[in-house]
C-alpha positions as CSV (number, residue, x, y, z in Angstrom):
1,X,58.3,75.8,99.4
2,X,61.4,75.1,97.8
3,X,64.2,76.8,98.1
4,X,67.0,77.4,95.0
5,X,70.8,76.2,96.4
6,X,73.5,78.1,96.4
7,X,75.7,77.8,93.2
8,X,79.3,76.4,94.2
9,X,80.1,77.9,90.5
10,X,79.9,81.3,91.7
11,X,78.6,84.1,90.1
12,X,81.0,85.7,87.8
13,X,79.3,87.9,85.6
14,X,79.5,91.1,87.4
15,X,82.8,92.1,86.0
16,X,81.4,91.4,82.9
17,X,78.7,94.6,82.8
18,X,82.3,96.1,83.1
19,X,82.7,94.3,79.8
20,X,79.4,94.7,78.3
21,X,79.6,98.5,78.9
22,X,83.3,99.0,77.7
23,X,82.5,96.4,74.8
24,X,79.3,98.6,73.6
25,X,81.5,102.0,73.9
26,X,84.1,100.4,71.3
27,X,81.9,98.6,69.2
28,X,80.0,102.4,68.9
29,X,82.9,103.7,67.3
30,X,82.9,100.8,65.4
31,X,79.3,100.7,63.8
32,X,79.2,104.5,62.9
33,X,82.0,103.4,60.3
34,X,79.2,101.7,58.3
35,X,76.4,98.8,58.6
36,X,78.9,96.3,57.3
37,X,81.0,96.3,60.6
38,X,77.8,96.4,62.6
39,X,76.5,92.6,61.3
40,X,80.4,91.6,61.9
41,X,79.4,92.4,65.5
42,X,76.4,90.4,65.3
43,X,78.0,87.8,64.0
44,X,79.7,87.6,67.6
45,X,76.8,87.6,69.5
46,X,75.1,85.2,67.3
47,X,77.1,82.5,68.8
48,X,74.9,82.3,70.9
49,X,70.9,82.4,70.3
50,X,68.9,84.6,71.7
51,X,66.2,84.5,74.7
52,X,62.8,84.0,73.1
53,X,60.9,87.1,72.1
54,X,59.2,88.1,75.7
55,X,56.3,90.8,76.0
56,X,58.0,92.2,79.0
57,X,60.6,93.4,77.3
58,X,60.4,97.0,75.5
59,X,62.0,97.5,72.7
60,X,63.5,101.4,73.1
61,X,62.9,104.0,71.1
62,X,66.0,105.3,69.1
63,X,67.8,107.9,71.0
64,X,66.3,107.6,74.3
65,X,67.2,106.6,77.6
66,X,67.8,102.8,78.5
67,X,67.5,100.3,81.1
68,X,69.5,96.7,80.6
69,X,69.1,93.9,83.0
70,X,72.3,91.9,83.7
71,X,71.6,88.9,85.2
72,X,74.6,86.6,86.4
73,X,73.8,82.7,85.7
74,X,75.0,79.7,84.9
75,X,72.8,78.8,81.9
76,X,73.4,77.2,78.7
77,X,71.8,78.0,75.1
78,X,69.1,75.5,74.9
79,X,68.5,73.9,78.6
80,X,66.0,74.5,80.4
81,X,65.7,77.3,83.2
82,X,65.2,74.9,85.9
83,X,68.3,74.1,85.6
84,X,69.7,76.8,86.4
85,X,71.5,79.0,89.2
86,X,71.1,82.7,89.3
87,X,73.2,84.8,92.1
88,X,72.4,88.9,91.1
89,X,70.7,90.8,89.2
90,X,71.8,94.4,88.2
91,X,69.8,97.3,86.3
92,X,71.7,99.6,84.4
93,X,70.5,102.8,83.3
94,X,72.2,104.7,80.3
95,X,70.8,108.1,79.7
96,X,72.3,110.6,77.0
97,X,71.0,113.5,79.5
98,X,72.6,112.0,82.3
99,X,76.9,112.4,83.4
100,X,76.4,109.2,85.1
101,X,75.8,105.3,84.3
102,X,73.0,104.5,87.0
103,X,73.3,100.4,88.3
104,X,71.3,99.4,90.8
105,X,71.9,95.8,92.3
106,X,68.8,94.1,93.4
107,X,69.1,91.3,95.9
108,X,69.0,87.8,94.8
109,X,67.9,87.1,98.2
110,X,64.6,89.5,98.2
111,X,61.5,88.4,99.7
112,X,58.9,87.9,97.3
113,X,55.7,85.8,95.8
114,X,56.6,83.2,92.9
115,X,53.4,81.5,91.0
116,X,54.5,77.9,91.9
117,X,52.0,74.7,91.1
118,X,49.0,76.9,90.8
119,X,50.0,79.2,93.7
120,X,51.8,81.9,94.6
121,X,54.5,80.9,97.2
122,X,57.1,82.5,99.0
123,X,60.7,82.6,97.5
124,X,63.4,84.3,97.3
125,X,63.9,86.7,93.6
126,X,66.3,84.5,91.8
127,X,63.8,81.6,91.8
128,X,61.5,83.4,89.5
129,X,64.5,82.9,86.4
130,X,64.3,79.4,87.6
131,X,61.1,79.1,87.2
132,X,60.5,81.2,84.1
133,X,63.7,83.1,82.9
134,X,63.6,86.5,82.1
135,X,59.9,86.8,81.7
136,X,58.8,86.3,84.2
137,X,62.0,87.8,86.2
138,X,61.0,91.1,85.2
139,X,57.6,90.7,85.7
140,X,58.1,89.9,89.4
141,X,60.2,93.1,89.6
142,X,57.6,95.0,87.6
143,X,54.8,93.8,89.9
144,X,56.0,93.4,93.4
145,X,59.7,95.3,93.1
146,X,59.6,98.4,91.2
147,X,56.4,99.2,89.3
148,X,56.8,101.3,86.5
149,X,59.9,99.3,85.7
150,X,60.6,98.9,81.8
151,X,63.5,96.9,80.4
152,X,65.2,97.6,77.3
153,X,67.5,94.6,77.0
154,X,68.3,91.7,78.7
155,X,71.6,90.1,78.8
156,X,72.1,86.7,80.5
157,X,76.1,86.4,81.4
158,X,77.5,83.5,81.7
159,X,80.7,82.6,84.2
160,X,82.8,80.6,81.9
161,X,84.6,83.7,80.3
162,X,85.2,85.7,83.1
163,X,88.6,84.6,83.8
164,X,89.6,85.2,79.8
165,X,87.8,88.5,79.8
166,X,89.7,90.4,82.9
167,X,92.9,88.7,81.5
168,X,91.9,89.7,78.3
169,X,91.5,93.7,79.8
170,X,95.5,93.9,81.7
171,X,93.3,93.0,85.0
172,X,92.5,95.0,87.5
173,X,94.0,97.7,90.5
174,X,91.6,96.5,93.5
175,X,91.3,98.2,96.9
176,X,90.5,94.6,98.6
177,X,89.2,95.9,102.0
178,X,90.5,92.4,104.1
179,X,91.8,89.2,104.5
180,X,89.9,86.8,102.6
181,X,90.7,82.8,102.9
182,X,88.5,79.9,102.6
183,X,89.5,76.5,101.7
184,X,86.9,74.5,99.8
185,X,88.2,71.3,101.4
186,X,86.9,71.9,104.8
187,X,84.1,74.7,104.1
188,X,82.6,73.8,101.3
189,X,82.9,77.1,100.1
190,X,84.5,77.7,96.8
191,X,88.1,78.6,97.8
192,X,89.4,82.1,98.0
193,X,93.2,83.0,99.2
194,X,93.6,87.2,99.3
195,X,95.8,89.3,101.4
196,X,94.5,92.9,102.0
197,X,95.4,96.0,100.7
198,X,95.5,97.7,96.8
199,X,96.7,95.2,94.4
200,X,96.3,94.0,90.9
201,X,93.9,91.2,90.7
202,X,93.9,88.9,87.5
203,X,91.5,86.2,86.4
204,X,91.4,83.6,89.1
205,X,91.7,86.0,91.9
206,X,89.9,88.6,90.7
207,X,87.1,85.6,90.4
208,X,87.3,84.7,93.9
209,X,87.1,88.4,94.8
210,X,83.9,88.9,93.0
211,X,81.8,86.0,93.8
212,X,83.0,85.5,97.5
213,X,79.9,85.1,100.0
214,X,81.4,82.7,102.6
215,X,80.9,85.1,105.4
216,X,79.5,88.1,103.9
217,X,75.4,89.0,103.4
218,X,74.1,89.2,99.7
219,X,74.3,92.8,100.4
220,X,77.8,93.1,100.9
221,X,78.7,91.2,98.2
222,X,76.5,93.4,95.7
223,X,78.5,96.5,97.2
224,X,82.0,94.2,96.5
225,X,80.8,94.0,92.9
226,X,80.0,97.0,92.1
227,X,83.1,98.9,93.6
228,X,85.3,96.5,91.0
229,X,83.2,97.0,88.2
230,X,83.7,101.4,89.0
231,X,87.2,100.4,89.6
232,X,87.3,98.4,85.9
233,X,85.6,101.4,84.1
234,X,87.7,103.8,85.2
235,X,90.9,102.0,84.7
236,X,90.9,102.0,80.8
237,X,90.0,104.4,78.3
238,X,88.0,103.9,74.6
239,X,91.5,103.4,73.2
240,X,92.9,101.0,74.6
241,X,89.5,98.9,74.8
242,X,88.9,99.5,70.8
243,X,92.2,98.0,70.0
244,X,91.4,95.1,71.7
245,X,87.6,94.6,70.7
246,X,87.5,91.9,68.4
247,X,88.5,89.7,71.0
248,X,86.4,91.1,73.7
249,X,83.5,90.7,71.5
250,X,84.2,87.5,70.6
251,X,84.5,86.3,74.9
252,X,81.1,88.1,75.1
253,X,79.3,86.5,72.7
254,X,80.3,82.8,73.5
255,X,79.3,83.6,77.5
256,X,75.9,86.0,77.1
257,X,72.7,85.6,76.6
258,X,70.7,88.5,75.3
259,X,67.2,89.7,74.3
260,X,66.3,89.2,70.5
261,X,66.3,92.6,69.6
262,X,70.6,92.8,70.4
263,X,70.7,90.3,67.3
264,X,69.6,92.5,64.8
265,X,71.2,95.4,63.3
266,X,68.8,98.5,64.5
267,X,68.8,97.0,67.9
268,X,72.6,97.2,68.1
269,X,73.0,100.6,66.8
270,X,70.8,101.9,69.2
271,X,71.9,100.7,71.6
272,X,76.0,101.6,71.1
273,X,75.0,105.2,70.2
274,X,73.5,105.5,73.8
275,X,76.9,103.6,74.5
276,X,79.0,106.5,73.3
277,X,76.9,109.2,74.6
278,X,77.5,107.2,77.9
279,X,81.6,106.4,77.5
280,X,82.3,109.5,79.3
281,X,80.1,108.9,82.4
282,X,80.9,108.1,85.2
283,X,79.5,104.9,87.4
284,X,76.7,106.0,90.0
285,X,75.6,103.1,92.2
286,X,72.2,103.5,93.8
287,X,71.8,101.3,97.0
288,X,68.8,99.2,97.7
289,X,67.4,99.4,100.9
290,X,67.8,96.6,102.3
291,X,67.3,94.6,105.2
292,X,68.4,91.2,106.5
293,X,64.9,89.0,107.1
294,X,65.3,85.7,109.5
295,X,64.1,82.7,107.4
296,X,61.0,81.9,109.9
297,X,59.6,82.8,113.4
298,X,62.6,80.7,115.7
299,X,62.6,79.5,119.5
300,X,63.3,81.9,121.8
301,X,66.0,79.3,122.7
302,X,67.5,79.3,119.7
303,X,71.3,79.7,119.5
304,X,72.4,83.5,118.8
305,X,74.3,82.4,115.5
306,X,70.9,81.1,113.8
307,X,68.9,83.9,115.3
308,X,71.1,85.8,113.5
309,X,70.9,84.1,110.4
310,X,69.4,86.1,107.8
311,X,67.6,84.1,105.0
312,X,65.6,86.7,102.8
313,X,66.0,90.1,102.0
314,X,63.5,93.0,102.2
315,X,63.4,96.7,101.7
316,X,63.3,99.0,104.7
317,X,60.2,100.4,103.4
318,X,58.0,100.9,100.3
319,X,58.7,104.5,100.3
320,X,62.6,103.6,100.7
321,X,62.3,101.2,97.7
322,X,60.7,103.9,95.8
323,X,63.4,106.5,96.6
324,X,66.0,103.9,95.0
325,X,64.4,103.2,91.5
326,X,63.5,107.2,91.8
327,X,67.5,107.9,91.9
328,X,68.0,105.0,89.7
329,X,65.7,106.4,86.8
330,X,66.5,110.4,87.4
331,X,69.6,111.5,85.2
332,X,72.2,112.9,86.8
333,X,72.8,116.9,85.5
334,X,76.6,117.6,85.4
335,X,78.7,115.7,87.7
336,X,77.9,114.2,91.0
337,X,76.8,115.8,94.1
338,X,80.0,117.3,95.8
339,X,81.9,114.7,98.6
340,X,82.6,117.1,101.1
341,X,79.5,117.9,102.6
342,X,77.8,116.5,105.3
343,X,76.8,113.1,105.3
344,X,73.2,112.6,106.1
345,X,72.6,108.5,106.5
346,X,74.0,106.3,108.9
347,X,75.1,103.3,109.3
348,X,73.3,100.8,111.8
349,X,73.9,101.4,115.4
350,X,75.7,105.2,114.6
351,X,75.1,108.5,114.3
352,X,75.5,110.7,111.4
353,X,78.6,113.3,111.2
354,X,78.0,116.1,113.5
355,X,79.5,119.9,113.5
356,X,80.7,121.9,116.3
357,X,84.2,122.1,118.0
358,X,86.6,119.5,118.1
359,X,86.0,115.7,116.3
360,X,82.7,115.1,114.8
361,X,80.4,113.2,116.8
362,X,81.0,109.2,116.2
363,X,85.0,109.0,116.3
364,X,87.3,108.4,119.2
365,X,90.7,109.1,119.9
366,X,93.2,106.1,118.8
367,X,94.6,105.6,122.4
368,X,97.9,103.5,120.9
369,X,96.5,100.7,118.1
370,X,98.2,102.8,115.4
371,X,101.2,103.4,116.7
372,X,101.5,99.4,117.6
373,X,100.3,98.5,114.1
374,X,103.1,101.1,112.7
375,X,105.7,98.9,115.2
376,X,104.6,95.3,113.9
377,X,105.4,96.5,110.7
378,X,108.6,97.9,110.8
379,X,111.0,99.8,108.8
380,X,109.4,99.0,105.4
381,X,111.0,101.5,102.6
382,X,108.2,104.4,103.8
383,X,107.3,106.7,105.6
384,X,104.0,105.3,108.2
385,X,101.4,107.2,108.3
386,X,98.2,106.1,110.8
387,X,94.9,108.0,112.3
388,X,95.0,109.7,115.1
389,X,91.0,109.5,115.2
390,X,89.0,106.4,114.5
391,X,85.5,105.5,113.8
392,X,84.0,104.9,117.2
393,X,83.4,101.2,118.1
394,X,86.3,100.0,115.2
395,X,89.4,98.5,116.0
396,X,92.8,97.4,114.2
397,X,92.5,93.6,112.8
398,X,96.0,92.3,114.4
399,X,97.3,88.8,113.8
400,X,98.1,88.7,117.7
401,X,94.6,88.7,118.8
402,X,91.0,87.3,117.9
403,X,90.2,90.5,116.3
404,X,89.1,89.4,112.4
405,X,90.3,86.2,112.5
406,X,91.5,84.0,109.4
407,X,90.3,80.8,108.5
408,X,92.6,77.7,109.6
409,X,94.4,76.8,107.4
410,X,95.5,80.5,105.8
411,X,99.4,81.2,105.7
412,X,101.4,84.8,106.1
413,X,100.8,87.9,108.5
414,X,97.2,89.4,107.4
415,X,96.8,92.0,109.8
416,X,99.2,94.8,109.4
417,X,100.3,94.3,106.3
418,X,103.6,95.3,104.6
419,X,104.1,94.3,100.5
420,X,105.6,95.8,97.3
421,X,102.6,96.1,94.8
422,X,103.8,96.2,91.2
423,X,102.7,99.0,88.6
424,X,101.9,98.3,85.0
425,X,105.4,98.6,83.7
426,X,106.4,95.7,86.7
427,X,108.1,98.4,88.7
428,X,107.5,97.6,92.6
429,X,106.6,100.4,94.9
430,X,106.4,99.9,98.6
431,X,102.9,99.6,100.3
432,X,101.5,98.8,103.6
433,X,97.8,98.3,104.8
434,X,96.1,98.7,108.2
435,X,92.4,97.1,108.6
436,X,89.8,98.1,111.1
437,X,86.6,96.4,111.7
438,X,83.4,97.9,112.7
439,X,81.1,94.8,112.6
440,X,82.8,91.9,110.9
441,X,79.5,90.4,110.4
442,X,78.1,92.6,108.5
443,X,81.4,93.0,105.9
444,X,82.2,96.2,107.6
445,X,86.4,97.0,107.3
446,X,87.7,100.0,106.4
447,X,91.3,100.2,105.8
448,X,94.6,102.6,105.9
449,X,97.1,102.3,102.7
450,X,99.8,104.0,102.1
451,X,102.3,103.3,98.6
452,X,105.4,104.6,97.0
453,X,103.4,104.4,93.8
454,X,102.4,108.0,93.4
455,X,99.7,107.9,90.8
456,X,98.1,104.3,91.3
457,X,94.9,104.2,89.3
458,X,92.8,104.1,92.2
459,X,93.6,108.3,92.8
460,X,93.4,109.0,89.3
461,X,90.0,111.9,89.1
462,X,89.1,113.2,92.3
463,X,85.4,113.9,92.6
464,X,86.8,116.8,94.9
465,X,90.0,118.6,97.0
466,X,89.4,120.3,99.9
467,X,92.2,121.4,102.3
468,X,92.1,120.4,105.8
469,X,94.1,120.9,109.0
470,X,97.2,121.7,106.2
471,X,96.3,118.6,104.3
472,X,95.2,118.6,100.7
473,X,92.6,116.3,100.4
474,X,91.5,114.3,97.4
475,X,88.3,113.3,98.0
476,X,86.5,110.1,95.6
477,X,82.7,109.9,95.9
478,X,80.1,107.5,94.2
479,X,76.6,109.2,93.9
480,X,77.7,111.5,96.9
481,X,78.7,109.1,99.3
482,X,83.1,109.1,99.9
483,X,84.3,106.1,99.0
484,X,88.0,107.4,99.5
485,X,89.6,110.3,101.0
486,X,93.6,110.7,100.1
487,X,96.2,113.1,100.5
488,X,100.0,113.0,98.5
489,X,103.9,113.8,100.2
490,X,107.2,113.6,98.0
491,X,107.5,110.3,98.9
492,X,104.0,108.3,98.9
493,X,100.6,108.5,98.9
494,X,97.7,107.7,101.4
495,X,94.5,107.0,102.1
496,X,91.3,106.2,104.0
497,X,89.1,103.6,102.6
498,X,85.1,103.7,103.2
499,X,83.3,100.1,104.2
500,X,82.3,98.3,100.9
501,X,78.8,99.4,101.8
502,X,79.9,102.9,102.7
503,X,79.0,103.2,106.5
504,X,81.0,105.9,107.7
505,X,79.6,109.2,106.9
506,X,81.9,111.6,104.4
507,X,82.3,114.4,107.5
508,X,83.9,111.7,109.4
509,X,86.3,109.8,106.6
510,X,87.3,113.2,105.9
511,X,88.3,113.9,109.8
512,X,89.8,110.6,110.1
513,X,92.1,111.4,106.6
514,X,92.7,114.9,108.3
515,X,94.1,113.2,111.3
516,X,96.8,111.3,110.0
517,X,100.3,111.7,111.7
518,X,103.8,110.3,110.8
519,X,104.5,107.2,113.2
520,X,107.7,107.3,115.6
């Protein structure tokens, strides 16, 4: 069996459904102003040619619901597929019944059987593009993934525009949940140099942000990407992406790939009418089960690090996998569920939020960490706010102990963090960020901000408000889960921010944003 290598490129293309979807909601208002317009868009994405015609892909009916793949690759019009990398793939389902844009991530590192030399051999998902693009990539999920499964579109992104495109958009206000440092030199890791905290991230950075894997599992990352391309959408509105559109489409076209049907004129319309029913819509991101598979029975004797080493993913369980593409395919009836109640998973190793008297069950009193954090930083413009209950088992990341350390090699304070983050117009506010880890391993930091910037984008359409212990809570979910919970003063704003792959439970964000108390 042969495995496919890690691309050092880096998978960019992520941001770029961002960029598909925003692209397909201007270019809508674009082709209902006549047919002439529409083959100016084609013109664009004739640049480059299209995938060859492919049975497994179904060519929609006008007016009805749709299901893209996005797949993020390195591939060139006209070489061959063996030659190429393939991080992610992503489903998107747009639905004019549905509030919502459904994307489901699906690992690149799934477990599965790939017809190899006359067999069928274990592999990994992304090896069935290398071995026969986006046939037989969506046959694999069809057949061993999700059956029932029908794609609508393909589109093949490429990584070479991703820096022009975010530039391109004003970049984008990120919530980056930690410290993130590598240095290619020693590593070989592609490099990666971000402080913590809410910030504006622009082309290169944002690029690091997005592909980074270094010490992260395929199913962090896929969490990463999807939270920026929610935080993208939501960022800019029709207007200001239609102004801009002939140069979007043109980036789009010289970096995607896409099914045969997007070339012609039919194709396109149908597909950016669903894109204007969709504009509205909110993103929904549908988890996949996953679990972290070891790469092959190991010695008992085995070091912990490589028994610990996950090489494949899998789903928890058929019926689980199921569930997921259920969600993924069921359109969402006005808008999400509500944030505030009770959450019902949990995160490995907890316990779901709990009623009764006094905190919910799987928090703990801080017992000083705040307070200390609140001291390292110092007298920073602001008010300090900090928890007085955290999530139990987590602790403060602090630059004077071992607790998330940095890379060698990194420069500045990391952990607490005090900055000035810059609005649109260049004005600088003051901002500070604590970050607590819960199991570092498995890309699980949730952080504390607080800004002088009272209406950063980030805070801009709470799912929910709900007042607590004389707080008024905004609360932010994503397909029911709390992503955020915030609450406002005259002076600055605050907020708790969930794990990337959402592990605290909304009844307990909600406490630990309750909790907050002035330092000094």
């Amino acid at each position: 069996m042969r495995l496919i290598p890690h691309s050092r490129g880096g998978m960019l293309w992520r941001f770029a459904l961002a960029g598909v979807l925003i692209v397909g909601f201007a270019a809508s208002t674009t082709a209902v102003a006549g047919l002439l317009q529409v083959r100016q868009i084609t013109k664009y994405l004739d640049v480059t040619p299209a995938f060859k015609a492919s049975t497994s892909v179904t060519v929609p009916n006008p007016g009805s619901a749709q299901t893209i793949l996005l797949i993020g690759s390195d591939h060139r019009a006209g070489t061959p597929f063996r030659d190429v990398n393939t991080d992610t793939m992503m489903l998107v389902r747009m639905d004019p019944s549905s509030s919502t844009i459904n994307l489901l991530s699906v690992p690149r590192d799934l477990k599965v059987t790939i017809p190899e030399g006359g067999a069928l051999v274990t592999n990994k998902l992304n090896a069935a593009y290398f071995y026969g693009g986006p046939g037989l990539l969506i046959k694999i999920l069809q057949q061993q993934v999700f059956p029932g499964l029908k794609v609508n579109h393909v589109i093949d992104v490429g990584f070479g525009g991703f820096v022009k495109m975010i530039n391109a958009i004003g970049c984008v206000y990120t919530d980056v949940d930690h410290r993130y440092y590598n240095n290619t030199a020693v590593t070989d890791y592609s490099s990666i140099d971000l402080q913590g905290g809410y910030q504006k991230l622009c082309g290169t950075d944002a690029l690091s942000f997005v592909r980074f894997r270094h010490t992260d599992t395929d199913i962090v990352r896929n969490a990463r990407q999807q939270d920026f391309i929610r935080w993208a959408k939501s960022q800019f509105t029709q207007s200001q992406i239609i102004n801009d559109r002939n140069a979007l489409l043109k980036i789009l076209g010289e970096n995607a790939t896409t099914d045969h049907n997007l070339h012609t004129t039919d194709g396109l319309i149908n597909l950016f009418d669903l894109a204007a029913f969709s504009a509205g819509g909110t993103i929904k991101q549908i988890p996949f089960p996953a679990l972290l598979l070891p790469c092959a029975p190991l010695s008992p004797t085995a070091s912990s690090t490589l028994q610990q080493t996950p090489c494949y993913v899998g789903a928890t369980s058929a019926q689980a996998e199921a569930a997921a593409f259920h969600a993924f395919m069921t359109p969402t009836v006005g808008h999400p569920a509500p944030a505030g109640a009770p959450a019902t998973s949990t995160r490995a190793g907890g316990k779901s939020g709990g009623g009764g008297g006094g905190a919910t069950a799987g928090l703990s009193a801080d017992v000083g960490d705040g307070e200390g954090q609140a001291h390292v930083l110092g007298k920073i413009g602001m008010p300090i706010y900090f928890p007085k209950l955290i999530e139990s088992g987590s602790s403060y990341c602090s630059d004077s102990t071992s607790l998330c350390p940095v890379e060698q090699g990194a420069t500045g304070a990391a952990y607490p963090r005090a900055y000035l983050l810059h609005d649109r117009q260049g004005v600088a506010h003051y901002a500070y960020r604590m970050t607590l880890e819960i199991n570092p391993v498995l890309g699980q930091y949730y952080g504390v901000q607080g800004t002088t910037w009272l209406n950063p984008p980030i805070l801009s359409s709470p799912t929910q408000t709900k007042m607590v212990n004389g707080k008024q809570l905004l609360l932010y979910a994503n397909g029911g889960k709390l992503s955020l919970v915030a609450w406002r003063t005259p002076q600055a704003v605050y907020w708790i921010s969930n794990t990337l792959t959402e592990d605290i439970p909304n009844r307990q964000l909600v406490e630990i944003a309750a909790s907050f108390m002035k330092a000094g």
